[in-house]
VEXLUMGU-113323 format. One record per residue: residue in one letter; residue number from 0; x, y, z of N, C-alpha, C in turn. Coordinates in nm, 3 decimals. Example, Ala and Ser with C-alpha at 12.3 -4.5 7.8 and 13.67 -1.06 7.14 Angstrom:
REM residues 2
+--------+-----+---------+---------+---------+---------+---------+---------+---------+---------+---------+
! residu ! num !    n.px !    n.py !    n.pz !   ca.px !   ca.py !   ca.pz !    c.px !    c.py !    c.pz !
+--------+-----+---------+---------+---------+---------+---------+---------+---------+---------+---------+
!      a !   0 !   1.319 !  -0.569 !   0.780 !   1.230 !  -0.450 !   0.780 !   1.320 !  -0.330 !   0.780 !
!      s !   1 !   1.285 !  -0.225 !   0.708 !   1.367 !  -0.106 !   0.714 !   1.290 !   0.003 !   0.787 !
+--------+-----+---------+---------+---------+---------+---------+---------+---------+---------+---------+
***
This chain:
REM residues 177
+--------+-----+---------+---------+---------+---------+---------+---------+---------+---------+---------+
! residu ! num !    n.px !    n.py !    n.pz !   ca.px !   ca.py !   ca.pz !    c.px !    c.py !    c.pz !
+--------+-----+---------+---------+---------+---------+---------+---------+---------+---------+---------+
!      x !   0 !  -0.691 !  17.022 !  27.938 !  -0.762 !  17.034 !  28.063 !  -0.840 !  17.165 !  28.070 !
!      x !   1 !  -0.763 !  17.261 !  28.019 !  -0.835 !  17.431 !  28.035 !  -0.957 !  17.412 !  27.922 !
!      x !   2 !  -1.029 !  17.345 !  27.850 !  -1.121 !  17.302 !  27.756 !  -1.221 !  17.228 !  27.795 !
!      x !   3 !  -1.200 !  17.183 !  27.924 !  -1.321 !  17.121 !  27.988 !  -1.448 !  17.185 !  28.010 !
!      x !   4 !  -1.446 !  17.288 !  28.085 !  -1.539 !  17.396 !  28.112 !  -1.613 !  17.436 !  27.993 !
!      x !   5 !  -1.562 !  17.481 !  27.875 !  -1.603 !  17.473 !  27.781 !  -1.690 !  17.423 !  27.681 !
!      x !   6 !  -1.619 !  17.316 !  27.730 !  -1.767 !  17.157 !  27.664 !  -1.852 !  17.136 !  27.761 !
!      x !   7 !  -1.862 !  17.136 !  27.861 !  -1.969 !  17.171 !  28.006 !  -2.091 !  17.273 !  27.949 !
!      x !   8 !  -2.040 !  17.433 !  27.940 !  -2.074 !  17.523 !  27.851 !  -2.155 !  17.483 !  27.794 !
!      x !   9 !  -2.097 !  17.406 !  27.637 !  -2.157 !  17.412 !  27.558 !  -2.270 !  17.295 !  27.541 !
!      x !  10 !  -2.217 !  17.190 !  27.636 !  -2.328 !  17.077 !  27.652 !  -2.476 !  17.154 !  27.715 !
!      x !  11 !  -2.434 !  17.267 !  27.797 !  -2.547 !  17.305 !  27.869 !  -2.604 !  17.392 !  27.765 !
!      x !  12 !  -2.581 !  17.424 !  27.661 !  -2.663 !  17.517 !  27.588 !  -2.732 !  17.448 !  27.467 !
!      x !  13 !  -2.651 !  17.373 !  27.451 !  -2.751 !  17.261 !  27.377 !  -2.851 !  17.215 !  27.443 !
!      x !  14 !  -2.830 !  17.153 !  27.543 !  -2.925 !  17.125 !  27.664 !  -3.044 !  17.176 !  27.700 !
!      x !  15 !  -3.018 !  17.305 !  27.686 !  -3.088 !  17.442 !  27.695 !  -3.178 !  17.466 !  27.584 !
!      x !  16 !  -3.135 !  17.447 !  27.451 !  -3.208 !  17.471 !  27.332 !  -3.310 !  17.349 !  27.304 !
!      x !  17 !  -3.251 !  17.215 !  27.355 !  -3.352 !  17.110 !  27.270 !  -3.502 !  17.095 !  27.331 !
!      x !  18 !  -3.535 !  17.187 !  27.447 !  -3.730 !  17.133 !  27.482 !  -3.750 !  17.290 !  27.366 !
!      x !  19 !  -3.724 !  17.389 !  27.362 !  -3.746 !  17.490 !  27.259 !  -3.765 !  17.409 !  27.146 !
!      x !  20 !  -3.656 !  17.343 !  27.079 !  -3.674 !  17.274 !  26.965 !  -3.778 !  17.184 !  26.932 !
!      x !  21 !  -3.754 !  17.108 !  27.084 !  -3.904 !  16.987 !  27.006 !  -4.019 !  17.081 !  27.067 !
!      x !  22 !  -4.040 !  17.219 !  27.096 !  -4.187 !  17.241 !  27.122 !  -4.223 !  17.320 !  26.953 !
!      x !  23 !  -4.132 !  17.380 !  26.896 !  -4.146 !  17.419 !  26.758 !  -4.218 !  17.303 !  26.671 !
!      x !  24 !  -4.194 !  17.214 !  26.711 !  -4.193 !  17.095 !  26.659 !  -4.131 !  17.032 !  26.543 !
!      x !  25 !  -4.114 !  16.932 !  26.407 !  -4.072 !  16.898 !  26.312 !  -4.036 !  16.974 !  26.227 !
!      x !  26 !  -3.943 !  16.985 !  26.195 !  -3.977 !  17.081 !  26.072 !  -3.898 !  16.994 !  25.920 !
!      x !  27 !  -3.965 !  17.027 !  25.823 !  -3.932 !  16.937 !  25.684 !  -3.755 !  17.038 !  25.624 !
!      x !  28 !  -3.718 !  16.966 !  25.608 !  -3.572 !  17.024 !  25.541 !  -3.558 !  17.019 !  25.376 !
!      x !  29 !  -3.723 !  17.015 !  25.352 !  -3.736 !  17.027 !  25.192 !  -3.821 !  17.203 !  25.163 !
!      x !  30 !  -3.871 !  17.221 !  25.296 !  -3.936 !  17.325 !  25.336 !  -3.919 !  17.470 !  25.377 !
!      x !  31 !  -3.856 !  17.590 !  25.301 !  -3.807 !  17.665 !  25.428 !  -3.931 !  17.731 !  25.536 !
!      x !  32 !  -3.900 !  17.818 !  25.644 !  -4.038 !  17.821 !  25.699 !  -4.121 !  17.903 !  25.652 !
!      x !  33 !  -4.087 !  18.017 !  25.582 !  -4.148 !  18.117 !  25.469 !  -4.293 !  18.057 !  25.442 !
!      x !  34 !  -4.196 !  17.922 !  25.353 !  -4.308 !  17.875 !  25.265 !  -4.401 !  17.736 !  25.330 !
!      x !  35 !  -4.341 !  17.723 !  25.438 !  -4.443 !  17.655 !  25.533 !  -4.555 !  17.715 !  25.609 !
!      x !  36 !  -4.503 !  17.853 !  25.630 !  -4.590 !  17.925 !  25.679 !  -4.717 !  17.946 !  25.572 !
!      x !  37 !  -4.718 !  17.998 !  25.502 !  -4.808 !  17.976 !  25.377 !  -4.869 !  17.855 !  25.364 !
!      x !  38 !  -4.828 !  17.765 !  25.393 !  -4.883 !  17.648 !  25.337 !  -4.950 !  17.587 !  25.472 !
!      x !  39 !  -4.917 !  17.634 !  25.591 !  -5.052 !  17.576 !  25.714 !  -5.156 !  17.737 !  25.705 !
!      x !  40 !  -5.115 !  17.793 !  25.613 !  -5.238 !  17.907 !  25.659 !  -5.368 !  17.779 !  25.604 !
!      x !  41 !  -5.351 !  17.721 !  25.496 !  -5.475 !  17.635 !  25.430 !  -5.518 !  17.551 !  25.503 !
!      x !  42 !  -5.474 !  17.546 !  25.676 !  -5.549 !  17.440 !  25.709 !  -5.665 !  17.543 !  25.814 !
!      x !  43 !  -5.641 !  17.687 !  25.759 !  -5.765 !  17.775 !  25.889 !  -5.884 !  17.760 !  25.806 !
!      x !  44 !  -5.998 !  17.700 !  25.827 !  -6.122 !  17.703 !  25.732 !  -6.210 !  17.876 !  25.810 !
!      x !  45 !  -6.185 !  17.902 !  25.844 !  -6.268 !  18.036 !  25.872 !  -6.219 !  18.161 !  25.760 !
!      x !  46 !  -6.300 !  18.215 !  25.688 !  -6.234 !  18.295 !  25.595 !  -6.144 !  18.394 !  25.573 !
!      x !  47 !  -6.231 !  18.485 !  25.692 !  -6.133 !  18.578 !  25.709 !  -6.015 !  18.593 !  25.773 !
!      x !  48 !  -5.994 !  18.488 !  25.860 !  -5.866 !  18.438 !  25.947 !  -5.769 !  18.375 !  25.840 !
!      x !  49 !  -5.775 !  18.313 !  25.778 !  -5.733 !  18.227 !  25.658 !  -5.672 !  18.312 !  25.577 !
!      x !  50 !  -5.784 !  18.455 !  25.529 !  -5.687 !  18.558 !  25.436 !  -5.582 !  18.616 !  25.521 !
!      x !  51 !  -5.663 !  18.642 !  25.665 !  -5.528 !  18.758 !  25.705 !  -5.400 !  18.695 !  25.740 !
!      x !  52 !  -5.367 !  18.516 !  25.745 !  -5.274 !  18.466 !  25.770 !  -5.173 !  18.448 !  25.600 !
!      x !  53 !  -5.261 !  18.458 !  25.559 !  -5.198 !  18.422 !  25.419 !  -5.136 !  18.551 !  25.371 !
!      x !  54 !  -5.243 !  18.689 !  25.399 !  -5.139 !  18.810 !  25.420 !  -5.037 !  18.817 !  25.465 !
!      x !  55 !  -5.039 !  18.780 !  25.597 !  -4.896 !  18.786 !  25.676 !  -4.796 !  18.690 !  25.620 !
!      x !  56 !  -4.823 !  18.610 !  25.615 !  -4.771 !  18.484 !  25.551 !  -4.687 !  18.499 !  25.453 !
!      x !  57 !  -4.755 !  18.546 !  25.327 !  -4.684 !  18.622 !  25.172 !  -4.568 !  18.735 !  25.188 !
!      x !  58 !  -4.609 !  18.840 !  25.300 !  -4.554 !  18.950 !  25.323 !  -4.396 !  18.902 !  25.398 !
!      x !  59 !  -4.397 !  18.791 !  25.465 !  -4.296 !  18.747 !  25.500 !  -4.216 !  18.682 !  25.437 !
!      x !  60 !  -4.324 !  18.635 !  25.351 !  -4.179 !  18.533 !  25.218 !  -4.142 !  18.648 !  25.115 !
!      x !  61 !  -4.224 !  18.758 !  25.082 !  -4.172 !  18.845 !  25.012 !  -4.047 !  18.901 !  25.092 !
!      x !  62 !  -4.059 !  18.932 !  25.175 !  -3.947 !  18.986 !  25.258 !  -3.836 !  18.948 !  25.276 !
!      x !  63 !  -3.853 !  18.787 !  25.307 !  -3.770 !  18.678 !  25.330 !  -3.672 !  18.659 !  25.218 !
!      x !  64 !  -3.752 !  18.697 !  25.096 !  -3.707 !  18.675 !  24.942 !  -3.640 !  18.813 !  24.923 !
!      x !  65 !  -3.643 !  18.921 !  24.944 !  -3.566 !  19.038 !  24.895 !  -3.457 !  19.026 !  24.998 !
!      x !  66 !  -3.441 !  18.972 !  25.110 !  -3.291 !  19.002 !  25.194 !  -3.261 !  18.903 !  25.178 !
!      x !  67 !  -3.258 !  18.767 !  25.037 !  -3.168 !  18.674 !  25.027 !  -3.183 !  18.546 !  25.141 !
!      x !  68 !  -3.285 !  18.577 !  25.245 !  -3.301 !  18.484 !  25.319 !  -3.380 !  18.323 !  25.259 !
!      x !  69 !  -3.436 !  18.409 !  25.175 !  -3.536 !  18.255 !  25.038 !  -3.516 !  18.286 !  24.906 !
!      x !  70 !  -3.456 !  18.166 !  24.866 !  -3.425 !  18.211 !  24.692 !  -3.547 !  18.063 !  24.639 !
!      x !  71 !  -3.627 !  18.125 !  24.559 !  -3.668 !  18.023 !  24.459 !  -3.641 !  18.022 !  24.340 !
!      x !  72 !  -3.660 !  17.878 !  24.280 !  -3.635 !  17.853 !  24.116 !  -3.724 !  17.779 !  24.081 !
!      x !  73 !  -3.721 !  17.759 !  23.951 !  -3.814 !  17.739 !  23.884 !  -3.773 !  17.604 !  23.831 !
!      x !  74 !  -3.826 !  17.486 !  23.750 !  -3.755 !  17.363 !  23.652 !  -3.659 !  17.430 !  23.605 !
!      x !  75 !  -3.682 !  17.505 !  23.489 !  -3.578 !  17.591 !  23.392 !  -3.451 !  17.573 !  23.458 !
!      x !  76 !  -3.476 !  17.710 !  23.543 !  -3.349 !  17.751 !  23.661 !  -3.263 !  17.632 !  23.689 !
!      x !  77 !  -3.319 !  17.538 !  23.779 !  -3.277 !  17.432 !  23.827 !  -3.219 !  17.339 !  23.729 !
!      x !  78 !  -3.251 !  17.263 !  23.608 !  -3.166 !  17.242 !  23.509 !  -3.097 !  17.339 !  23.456 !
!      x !  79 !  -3.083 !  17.441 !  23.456 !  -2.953 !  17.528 !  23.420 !  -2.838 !  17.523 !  23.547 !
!      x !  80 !  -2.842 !  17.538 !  23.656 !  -2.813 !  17.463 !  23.775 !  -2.697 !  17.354 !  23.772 !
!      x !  81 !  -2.826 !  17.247 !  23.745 !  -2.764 !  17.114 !  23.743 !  -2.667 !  17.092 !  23.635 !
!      x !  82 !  -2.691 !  17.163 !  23.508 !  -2.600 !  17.124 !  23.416 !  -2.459 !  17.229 !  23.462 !
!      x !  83 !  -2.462 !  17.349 !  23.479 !  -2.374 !  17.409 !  23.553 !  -2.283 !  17.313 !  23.649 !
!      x !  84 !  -2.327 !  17.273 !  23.760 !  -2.245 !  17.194 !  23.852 !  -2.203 !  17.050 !  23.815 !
!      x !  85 !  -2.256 !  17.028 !  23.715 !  -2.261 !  16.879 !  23.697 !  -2.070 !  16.802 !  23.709 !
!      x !  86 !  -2.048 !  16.714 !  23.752 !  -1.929 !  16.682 !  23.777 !  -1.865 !  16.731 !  23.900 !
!      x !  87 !  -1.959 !  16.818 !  23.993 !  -1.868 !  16.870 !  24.103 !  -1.952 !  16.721 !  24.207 !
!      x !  88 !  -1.813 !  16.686 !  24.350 !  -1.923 !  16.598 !  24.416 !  -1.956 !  16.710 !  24.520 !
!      x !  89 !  -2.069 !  16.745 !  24.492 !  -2.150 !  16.817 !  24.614 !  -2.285 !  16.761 !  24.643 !
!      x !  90 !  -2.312 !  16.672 !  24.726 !  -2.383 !  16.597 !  24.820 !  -2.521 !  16.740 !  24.814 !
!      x !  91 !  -2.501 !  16.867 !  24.898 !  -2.589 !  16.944 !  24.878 !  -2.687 !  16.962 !  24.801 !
!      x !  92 !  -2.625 !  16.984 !  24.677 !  -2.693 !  17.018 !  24.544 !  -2.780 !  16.901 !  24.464 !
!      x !  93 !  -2.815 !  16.783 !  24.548 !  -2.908 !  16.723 !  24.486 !  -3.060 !  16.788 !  24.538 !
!      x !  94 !  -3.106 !  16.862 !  24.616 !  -3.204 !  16.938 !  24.634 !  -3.254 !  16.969 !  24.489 !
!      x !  95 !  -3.134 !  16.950 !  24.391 !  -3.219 !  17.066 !  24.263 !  -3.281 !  16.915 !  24.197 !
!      x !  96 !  -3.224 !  16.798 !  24.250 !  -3.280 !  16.681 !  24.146 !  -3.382 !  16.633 !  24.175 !
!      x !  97 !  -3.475 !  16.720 !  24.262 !  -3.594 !  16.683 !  24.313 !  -3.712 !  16.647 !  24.189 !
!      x !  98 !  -3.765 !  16.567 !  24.161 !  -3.881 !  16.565 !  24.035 !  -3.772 !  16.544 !  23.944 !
!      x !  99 !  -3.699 !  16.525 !  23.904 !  -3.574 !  16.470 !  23.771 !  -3.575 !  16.323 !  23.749 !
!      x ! 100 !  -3.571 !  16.315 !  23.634 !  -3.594 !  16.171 !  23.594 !  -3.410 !  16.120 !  23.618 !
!      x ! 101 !  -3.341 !  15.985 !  23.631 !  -3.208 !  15.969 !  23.679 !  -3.170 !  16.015 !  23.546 !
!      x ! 102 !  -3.186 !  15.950 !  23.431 !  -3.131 !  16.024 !  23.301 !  -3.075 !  16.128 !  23.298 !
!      x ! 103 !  -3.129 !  16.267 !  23.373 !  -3.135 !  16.381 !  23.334 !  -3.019 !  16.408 !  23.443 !
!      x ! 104 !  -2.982 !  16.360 !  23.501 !  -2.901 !  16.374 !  23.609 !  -2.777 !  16.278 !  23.622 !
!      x ! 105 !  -2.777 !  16.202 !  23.552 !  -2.676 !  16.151 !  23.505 !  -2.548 !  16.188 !  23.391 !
!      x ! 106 !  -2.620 !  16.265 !  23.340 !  -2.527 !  16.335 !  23.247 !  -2.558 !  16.451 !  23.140 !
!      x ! 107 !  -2.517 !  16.515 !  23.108 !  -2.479 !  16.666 !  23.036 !  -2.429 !  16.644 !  22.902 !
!      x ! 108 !  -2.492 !  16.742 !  22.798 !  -2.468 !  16.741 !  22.713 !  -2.377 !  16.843 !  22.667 !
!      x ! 109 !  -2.280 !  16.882 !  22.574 !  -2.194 !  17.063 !  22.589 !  -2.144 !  17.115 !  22.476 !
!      x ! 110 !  -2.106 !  17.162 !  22.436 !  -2.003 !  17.230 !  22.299 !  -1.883 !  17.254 !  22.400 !
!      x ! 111 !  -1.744 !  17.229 !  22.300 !  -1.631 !  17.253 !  22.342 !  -1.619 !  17.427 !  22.287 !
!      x ! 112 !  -1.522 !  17.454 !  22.378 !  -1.534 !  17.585 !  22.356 !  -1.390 !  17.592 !  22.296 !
!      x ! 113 !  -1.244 !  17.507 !  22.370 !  -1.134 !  17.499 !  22.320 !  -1.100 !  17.332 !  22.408 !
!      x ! 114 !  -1.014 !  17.299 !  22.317 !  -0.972 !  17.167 !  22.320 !  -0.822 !  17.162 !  22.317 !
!      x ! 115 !  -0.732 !  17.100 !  22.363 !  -0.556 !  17.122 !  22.373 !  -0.488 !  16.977 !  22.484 !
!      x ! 116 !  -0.386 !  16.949 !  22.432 !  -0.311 !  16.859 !  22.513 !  -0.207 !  16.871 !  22.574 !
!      x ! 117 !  -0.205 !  16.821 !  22.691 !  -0.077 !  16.817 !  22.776 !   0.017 !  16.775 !  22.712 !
!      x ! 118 !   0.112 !  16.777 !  22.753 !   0.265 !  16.692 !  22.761 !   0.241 !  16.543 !  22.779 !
!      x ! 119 !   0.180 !  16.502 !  22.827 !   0.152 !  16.392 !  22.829 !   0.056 !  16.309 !  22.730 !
!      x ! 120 !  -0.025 !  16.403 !  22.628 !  -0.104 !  16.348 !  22.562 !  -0.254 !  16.349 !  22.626 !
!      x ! 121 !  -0.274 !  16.349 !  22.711 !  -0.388 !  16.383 !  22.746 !  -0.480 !  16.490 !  22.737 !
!      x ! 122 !  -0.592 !  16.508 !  22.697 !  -0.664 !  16.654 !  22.681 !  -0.733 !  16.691 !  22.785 !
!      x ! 123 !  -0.728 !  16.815 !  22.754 !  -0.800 !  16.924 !  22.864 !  -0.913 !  17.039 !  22.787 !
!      x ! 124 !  -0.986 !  17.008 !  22.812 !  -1.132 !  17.086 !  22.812 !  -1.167 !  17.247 !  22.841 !
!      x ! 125 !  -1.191 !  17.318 !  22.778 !  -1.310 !  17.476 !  22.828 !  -1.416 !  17.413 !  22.733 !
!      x ! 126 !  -1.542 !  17.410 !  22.862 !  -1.668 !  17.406 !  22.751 !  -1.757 !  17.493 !  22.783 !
!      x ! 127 !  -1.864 !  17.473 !  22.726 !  -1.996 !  17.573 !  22.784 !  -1.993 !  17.584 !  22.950 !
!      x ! 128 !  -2.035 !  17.696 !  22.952 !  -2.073 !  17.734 !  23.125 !  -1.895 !  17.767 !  23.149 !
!      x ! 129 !  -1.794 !  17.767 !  23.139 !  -1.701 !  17.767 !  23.179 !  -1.626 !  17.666 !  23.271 !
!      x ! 130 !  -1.666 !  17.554 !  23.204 !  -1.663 !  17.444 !  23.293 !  -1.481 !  17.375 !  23.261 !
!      x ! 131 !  -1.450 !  17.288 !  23.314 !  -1.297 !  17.307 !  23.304 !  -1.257 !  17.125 !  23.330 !
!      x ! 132 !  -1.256 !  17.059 !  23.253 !  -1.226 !  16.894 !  23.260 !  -1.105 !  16.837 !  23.208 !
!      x ! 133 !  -1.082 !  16.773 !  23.281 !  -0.918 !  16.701 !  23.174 !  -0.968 !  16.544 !  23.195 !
!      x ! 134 !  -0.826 !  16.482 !  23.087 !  -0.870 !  16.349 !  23.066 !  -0.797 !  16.277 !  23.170 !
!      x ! 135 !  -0.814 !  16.164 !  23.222 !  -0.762 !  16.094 !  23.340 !  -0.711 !  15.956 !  23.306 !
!      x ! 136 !  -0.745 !  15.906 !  23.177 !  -0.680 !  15.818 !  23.154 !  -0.616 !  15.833 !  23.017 !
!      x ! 137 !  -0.513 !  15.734 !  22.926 !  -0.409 !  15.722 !  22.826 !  -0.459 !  15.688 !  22.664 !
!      x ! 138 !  -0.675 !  15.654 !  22.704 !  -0.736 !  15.647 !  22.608 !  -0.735 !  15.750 !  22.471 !
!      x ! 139 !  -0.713 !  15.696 !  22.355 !  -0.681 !  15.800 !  22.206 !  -0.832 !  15.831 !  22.144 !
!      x ! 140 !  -0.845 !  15.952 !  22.066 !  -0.951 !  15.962 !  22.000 !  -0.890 !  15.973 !  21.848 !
!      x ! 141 !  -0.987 !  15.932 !  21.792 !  -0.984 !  15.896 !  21.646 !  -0.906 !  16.047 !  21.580 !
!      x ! 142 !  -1.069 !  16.141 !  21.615 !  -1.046 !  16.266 !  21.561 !  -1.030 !  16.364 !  21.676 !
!      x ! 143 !  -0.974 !  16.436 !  21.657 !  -0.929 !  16.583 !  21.768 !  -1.022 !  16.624 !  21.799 !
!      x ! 144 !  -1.042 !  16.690 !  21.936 !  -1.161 !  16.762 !  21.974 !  -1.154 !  16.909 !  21.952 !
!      x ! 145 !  -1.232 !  16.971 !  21.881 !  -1.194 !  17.116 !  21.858 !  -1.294 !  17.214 !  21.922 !
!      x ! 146 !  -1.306 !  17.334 !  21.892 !  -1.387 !  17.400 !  21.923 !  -1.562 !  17.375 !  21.852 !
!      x ! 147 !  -1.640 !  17.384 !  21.952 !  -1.779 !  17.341 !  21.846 !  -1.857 !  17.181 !  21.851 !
!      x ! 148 !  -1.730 !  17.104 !  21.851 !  -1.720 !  16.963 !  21.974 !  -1.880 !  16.959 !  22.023 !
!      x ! 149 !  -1.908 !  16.877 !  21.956 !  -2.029 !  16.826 !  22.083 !  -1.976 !  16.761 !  22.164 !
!      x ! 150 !  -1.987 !  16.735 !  22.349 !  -1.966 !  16.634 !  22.395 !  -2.077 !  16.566 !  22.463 !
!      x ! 151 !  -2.082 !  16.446 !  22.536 !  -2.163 !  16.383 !  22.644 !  -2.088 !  16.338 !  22.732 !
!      x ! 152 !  -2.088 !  16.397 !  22.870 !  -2.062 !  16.364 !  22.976 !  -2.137 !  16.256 !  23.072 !
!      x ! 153 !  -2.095 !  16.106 !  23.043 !  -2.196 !  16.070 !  23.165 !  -2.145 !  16.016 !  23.347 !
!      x ! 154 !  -2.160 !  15.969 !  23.417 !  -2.146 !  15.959 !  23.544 !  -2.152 !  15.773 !  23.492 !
!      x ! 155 !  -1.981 !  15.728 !  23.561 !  -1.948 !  15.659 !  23.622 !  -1.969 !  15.589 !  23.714 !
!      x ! 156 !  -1.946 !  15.493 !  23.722 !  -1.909 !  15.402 !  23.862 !  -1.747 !  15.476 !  23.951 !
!      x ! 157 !  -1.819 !  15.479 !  24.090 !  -1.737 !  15.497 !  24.176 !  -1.692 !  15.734 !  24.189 !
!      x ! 158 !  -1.822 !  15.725 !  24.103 !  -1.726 !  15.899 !  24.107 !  -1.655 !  15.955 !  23.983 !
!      x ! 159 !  -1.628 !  15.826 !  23.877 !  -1.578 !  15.874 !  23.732 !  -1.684 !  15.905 !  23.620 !
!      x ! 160 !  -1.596 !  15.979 !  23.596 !  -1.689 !  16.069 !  23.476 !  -1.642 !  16.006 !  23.330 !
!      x ! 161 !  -1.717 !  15.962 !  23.240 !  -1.671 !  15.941 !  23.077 !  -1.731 !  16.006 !  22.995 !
!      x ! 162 !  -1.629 !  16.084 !  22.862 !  -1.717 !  16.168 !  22.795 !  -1.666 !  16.103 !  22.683 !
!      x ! 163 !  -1.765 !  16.173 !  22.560 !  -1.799 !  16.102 !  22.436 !  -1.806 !  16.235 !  22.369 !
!      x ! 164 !  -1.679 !  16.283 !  22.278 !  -1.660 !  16.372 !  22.207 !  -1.672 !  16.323 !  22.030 !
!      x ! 165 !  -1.778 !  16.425 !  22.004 !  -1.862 !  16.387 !  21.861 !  -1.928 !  16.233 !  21.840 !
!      x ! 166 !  -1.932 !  16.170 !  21.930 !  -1.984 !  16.047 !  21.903 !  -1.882 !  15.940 !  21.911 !
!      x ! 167 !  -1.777 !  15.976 !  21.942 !  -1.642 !  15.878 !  21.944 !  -1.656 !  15.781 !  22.079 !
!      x ! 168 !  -1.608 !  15.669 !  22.067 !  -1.566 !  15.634 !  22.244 !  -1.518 !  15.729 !  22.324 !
!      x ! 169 !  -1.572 !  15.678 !  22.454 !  -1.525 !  15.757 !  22.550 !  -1.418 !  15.759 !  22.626 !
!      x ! 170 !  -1.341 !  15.841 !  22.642 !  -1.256 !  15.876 !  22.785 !  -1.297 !  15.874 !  22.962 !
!      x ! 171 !  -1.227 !  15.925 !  22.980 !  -1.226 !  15.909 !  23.157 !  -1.189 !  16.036 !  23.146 !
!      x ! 172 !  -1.281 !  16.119 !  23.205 !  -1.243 !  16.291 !  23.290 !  -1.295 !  16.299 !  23.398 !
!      x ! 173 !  -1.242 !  16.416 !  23.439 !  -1.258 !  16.493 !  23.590 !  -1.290 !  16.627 !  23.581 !
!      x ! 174 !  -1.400 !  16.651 !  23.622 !  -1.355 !  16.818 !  23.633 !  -1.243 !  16.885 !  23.729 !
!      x ! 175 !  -1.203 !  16.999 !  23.671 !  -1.168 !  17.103 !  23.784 !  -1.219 !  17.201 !  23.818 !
!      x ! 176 !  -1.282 !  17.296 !  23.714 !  -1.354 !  17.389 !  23.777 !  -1.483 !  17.405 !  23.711 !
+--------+-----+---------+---------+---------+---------+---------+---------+---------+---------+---------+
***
């Protein structure tokens, strides 16, 4: 009951914020405003108005960009990225698969860095990037996975991951870290 007032509160400040919001108008969530700002200076056709917005404009994404408020990357970057996270489910991080063909995003290629088994027979993974996978199902490999290991990681149905160490059939893994 003492929580009522509260949501009253806070209904009213929402309330409060949304004619502000729609007078800003739309804004794209592929866009930050830095670089939107920059990008309506090109619709001033008068010249010198046009440079001095694009001045201001730059000076703010530079700015924006040294206090961490705008980070850009590059392709490169962004596939270094993607192969980094690959196997985590983070919904977020498809922003970087923007322009990626599905291939490329479907799965990772790696060197084992060390290879070892549980008690149970199952293996567990360090590979490149410091990435950290074990096996999830009772499936055997021919030959041991050692250090140097090529693997291929690809993406499953349902969220499972199967990798393919030296060219062998695949397993069922998970990452952990």
């Amino acid at each position: 009951m003492a929580r009522l007032p509260y949501i009253g509160i806070l209904s009213f400040g929402v309330l409060a914020l949304a004619p502000a919001a729609m007078a800003a108008g739309p804004t794209s969530p592929d866009q930050a405003p830095a670089v939107r700002a920059v990008l309506d200076c090109r619709k001033i056709t008068d010249g010198p108005q046009r440079l001095a917005c694009f001045d201001a404009a730059t000076a703010r994404m530079d700015e924006a960009q040294a206090k961490g408020d705008l980070v850009t990357i590059d392709q490169a970057q962004r596939r270094t990225l993607r192969k980094e996270a690959f196997g985590f489910a983070l919904p977020s991080l498809a922003i970087f698969d923007k322009g990626v063909s599905k291939s490329e995003t479907d799965s990772v290629s790696l060197k084992v860095l060390s290879a070892s088994q549980d008690k149970t027979g199952r293996w567990r993974f360090t590979l490149e990037g410091e990435q950290f996978w074990h096996q999830t199902d009772l499936a055997t490999m021919t030959f041991d996975p050692h250090a140097g290991s090529s693997v291929v990681i690809k993406k499953g149905a349902l969220g499972s991951f199967h990798m393919n160490v030296d060219g062998q059939p695949s397993i069922q893994v998970q990452r952990e870290r």
